[in-house]
N, C-alpha and C positions, 0 to 999 in steps of 0.2 A: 813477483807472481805469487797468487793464493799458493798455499798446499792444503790439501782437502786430502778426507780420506781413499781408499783403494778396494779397502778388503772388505770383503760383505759385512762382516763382524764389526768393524769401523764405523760402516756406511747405516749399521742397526744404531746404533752408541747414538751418532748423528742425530737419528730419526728422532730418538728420544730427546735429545738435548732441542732439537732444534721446536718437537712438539711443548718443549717447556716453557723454550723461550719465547713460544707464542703466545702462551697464557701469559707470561710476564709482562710483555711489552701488551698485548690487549689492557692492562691494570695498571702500568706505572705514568700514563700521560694522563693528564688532566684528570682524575678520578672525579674527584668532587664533580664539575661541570657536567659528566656526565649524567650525574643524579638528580640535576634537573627536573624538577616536573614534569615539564612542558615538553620535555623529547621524545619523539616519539619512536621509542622504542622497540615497539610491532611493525614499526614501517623500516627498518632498519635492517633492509636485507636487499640482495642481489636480485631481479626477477626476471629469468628466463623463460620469455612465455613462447616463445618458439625451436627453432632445431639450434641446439646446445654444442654443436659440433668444434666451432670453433672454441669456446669457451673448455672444451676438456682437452685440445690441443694444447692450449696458452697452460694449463693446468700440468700437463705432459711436462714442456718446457721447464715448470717452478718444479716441479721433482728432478729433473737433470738437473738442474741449478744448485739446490738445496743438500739434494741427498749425495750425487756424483761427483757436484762439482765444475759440472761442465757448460758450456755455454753461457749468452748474455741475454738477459729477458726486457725490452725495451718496450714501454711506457709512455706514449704520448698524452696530456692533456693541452686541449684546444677548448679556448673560448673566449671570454670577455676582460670586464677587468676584475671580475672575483679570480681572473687564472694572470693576468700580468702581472701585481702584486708580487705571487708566487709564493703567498700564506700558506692557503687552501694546498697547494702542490706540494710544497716544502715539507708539508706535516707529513702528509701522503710519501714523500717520497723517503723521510724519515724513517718513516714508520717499516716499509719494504725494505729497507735495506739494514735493520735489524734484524730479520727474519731468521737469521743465520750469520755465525761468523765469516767475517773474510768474504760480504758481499757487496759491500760499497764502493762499487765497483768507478765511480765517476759522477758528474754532474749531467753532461748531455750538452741538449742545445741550447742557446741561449741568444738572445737580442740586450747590446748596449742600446738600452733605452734613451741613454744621456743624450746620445745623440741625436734623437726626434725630440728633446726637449720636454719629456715625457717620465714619469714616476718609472721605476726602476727599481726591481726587486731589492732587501735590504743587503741580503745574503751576499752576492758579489758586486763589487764596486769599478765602474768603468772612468776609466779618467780620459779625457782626450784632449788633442789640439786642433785647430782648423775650424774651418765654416761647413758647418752638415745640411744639408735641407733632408726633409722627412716625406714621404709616402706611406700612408697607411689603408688598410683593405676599407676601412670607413668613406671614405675619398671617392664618392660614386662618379665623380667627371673623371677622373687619372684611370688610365690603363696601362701602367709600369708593371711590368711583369713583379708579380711577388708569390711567395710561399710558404713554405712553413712555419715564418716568423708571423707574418698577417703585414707585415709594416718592415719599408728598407731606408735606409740614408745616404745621400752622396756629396760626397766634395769633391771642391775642383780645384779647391788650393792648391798651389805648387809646392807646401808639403804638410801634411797631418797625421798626426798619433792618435793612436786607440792603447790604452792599457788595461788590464783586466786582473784584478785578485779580489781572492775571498776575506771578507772580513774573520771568520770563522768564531763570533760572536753568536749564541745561542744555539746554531748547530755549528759542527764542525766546517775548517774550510776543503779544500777537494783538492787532488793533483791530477794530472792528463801525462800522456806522453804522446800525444796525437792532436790534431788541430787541424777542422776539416773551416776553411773558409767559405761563405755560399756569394759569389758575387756577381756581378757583370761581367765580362768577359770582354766583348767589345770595346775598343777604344780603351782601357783598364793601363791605370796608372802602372808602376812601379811597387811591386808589393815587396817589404820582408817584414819576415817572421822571427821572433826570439822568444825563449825563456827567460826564469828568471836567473838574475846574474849574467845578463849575456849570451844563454845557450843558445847554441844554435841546434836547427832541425839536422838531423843525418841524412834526409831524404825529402824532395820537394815531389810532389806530382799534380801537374796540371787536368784537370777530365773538363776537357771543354761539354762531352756532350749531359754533364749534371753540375755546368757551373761552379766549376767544385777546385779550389787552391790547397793539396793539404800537405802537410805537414809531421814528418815523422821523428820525435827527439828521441836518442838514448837514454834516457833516463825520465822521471816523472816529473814536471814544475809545478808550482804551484800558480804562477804568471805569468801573462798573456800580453806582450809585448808586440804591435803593430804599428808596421811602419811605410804610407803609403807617397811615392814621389811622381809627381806630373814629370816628365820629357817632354812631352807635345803638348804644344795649348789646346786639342782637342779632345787631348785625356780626361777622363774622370773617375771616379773608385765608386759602386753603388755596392753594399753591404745587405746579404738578406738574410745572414744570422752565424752564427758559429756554434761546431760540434765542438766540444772539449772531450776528447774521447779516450779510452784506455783499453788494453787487448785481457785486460784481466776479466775471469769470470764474475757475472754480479748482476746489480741492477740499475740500471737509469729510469726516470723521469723529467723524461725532457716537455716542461711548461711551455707553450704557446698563448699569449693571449693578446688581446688590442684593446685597449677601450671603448666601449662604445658599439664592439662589432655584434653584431647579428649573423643565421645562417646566408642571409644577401652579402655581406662581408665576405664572408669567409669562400664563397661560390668565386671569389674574382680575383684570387689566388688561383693563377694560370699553373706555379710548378707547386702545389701542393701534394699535388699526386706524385711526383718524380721524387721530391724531398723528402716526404715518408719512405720511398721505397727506399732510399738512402740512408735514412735512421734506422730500416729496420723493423720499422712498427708491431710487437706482438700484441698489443693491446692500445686499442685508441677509447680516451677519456672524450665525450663531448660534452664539454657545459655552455651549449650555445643557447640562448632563447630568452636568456630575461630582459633583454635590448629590443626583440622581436615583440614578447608580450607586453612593452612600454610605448609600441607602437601605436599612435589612434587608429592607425589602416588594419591592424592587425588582423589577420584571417588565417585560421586553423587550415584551411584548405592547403594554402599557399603555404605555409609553414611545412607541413607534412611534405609536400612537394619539393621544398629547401633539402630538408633532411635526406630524403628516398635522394636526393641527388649525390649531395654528401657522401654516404652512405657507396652511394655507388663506384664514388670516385676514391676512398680509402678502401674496396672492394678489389677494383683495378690497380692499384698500386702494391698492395699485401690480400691478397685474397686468401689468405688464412688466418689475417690476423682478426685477433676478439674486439666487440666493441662496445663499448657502455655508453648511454646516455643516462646524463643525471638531471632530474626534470626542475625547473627551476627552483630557487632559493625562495622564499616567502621576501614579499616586499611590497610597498605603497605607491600609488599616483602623487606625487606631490604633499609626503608625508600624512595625505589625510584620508584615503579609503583603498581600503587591501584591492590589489591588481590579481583579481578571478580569473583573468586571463591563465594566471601561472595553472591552472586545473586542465585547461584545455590542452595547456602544452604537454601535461601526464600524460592526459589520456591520448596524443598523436602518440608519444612517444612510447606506448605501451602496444599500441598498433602496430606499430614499426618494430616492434620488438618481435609479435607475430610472426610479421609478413617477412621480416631480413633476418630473422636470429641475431638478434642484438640484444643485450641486456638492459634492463631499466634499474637505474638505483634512486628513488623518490627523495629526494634531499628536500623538497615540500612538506611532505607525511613527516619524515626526519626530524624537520625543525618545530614541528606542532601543529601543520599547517596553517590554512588562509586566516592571517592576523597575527600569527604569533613570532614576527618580526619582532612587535611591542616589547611580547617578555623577552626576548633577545637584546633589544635595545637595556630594556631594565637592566639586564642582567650583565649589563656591561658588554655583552658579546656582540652589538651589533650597531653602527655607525645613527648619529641622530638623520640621517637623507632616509632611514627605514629601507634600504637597500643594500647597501656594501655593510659588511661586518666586520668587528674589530679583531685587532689580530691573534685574540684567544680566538673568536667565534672563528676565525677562520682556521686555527687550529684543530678546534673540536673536531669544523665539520671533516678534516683532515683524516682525525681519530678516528669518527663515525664511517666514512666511507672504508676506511681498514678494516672495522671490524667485521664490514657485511662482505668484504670477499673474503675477507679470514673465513669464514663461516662459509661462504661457499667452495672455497677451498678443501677447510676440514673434511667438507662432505666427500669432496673428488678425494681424499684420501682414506674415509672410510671405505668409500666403494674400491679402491686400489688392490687387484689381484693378492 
């Protein structure tokens, strides 16, 4: 467990230190990159253009966290495949859990990608054995219940391995002492759970009514050992993501993304709602829409109508938690004429910001706006499709997005009693 301080006197020391270490870690990643020309700079801020309510709640929270010691501040980003990767997030989630010592608290949740046959964060590595088939929230004929992964997999072999560890190459690797399973329930093979070396869990508990297998070890692992056996030929194992969790104070950033998906995607995730409430959600990321704005059918109308839906169903699941939209990233039709669309999707999303009290963070304005994909691509930070960005660029934006709630942060602690 952390030891954090107690006495006021301590908890002032803290304030200082931890205000330093915010100027520090703002300056020590990528400096150069950000000096940039083409960054835009001015747009590089949090924008609450409605009731803020939620947002100095979540702010509440990072001072118990920070300054006390207390509590766990959980981080969802949802969206496409700038958030499967787990670049873009990685940096982000980096970055927060520097903030302070002793708040690294964990990894969160995650999807073996391996298993749909699909790109797979660098950061931890899933080995498995058996036949998987895949579902994912892109898959507009399948109605297979899914959630807060976007995308599940099942076998039916009569037996197959999942293994899980961190490489701990460029950030460090993680440990858990908890492992929440999100699976099928029905018909549901033979599950066991280990660490690594052979640990076993101290404590199994079944929650049929959140799908939910987990797992409690005495001490931390660092791997993730799964073990599922068919008994009945009518058995099967469907997987729709795992919490790697820990009871220490701190911060998570649990990455969600699909390739490919859109707010239509993400709408057809049946326990979405149920699985955040399960994470915790004090802050949901969305970077959904640059799939939507590549659509020829595309309509601002219907989009906004996705979102307000969205919106309302992470509402009903955490109705206190904060929510940011980030409006899309600058990108091309078919590498040859910038997609305007991305402008429309600001300004829904800056409406929405209004009407729901959500925040907007312009990651468009950010990158130089409409066209400036280009100097991205020049500059090495951004893939030749003039869409996905390379894994500095997706670092940057990582940085970028830090600095601008750093900064709205700061504020909620100048304004602090």
């Amino acid at each position: 467990m952390n030891a954090w301080p107690t006495l006021n006197l301590c908890g002032l020391m803290l304030v200082g230190a931890c205000a330093m270490m915010h100027a520090d870690t703002r300056a020590q990643d990528l400096p150069a990159l950000k000096e940039l020309p083409f960054i835009g700079h001015a747009a590089n801020k949090i924008e609450l253009l409605g009731d803020s309510t939620a947002w100095n709640q979540l702010h509440d929270r990072m001072d118990r966290l920070l300054f006390q010691g207390q509590g766990q501040l959980n981080a969802v980003h949802i969206g496409g495949s700038h958030v499967q990767a787990d670049m873009w997030s990685m940096q982000l989630r980096h970055r927060l859990q520097q903030m302070a010592p002793g708040i690294r608290s964990g990894r969160g949740f995650i999807f073996p990608y391996t298993l749909a046959k699909s790109n797979n964060p660098y950061w931890y590595e899933p080995v498995h054995t058996g036949t998987w088939s895949a579902v994912r929230n892109v898959n507009r004929a399948d109605s297979s219940v899914l959630g807060l992964a976007g995308i599940s997999a099942t076998t039916r072999d009569s037996l197959a391995t999942l293994r899980i560890s961190f490489r701990g190459e460029v950030y460090a690797g993680y440990t858990f002492d908890r492992v929440e399973l999100f699976h099928d329930m029905d018909s549901c093979m033979s599950i066991t759970v280990n660490g690594a070396a052979g640990l076993q869990p101290v404590s199994v508990t079944v929650d049929r009514a959140t799908q939910r297998s987990i797992y409690q070890f005495h001490r931390p692992t660092d791997t993730l050992h799964v073990r599922v056996v068919r008994t009945d030929s009518t058995q099967r194992f469907t997987l729709r993501g795992i919490l790697l969790g820990s009871s220490d104070p701190g911060v998570f950033l649990h990455a969600c993304g699909v390739n490919g998906a859109s707010t239509t995607s993400w709408l057809r995730c049946q326990a979405l709602s149920d699985e955040l409430a399960v994470v915790g959600a004090d802050l949901v990321i969305l970077s959904i829409g640059i799939n939507d704005a590549h659509d020829p059918d595309f309509s601002a109308q219907q989009f906004k109508t996705n979102y307000a839906e969205l919106i309302a169903r992470i509402r009903t699941a955490r109705p206190d938690a904060a929510i940011l939209l980030t409006t899309n990233t600058d990108s091309y039709v078919k590498r040859r004429t910038p997609n305007r669309n991305a402008e429309a999707v600001r300004q829904v999303m800056r409406e929405l910001s209004v009407e729901f009290g959500v925040g907007v963070w312009d990651a468009l304005g950010v990158m130089g706006g409409v066209g400036s994909i280009r100097l991205w691509e020049s500059s090495g930070l951004a893939k030749r499709d003039r869409i996905h960005l390379s894994r500095e660029g997706y670092a940057l934006l990582g940085d970028l997005l830090f600095d601008a709630w750093q900064e709205l942060y700061d504020a909620h602690s100048r304004n602090r009693p």
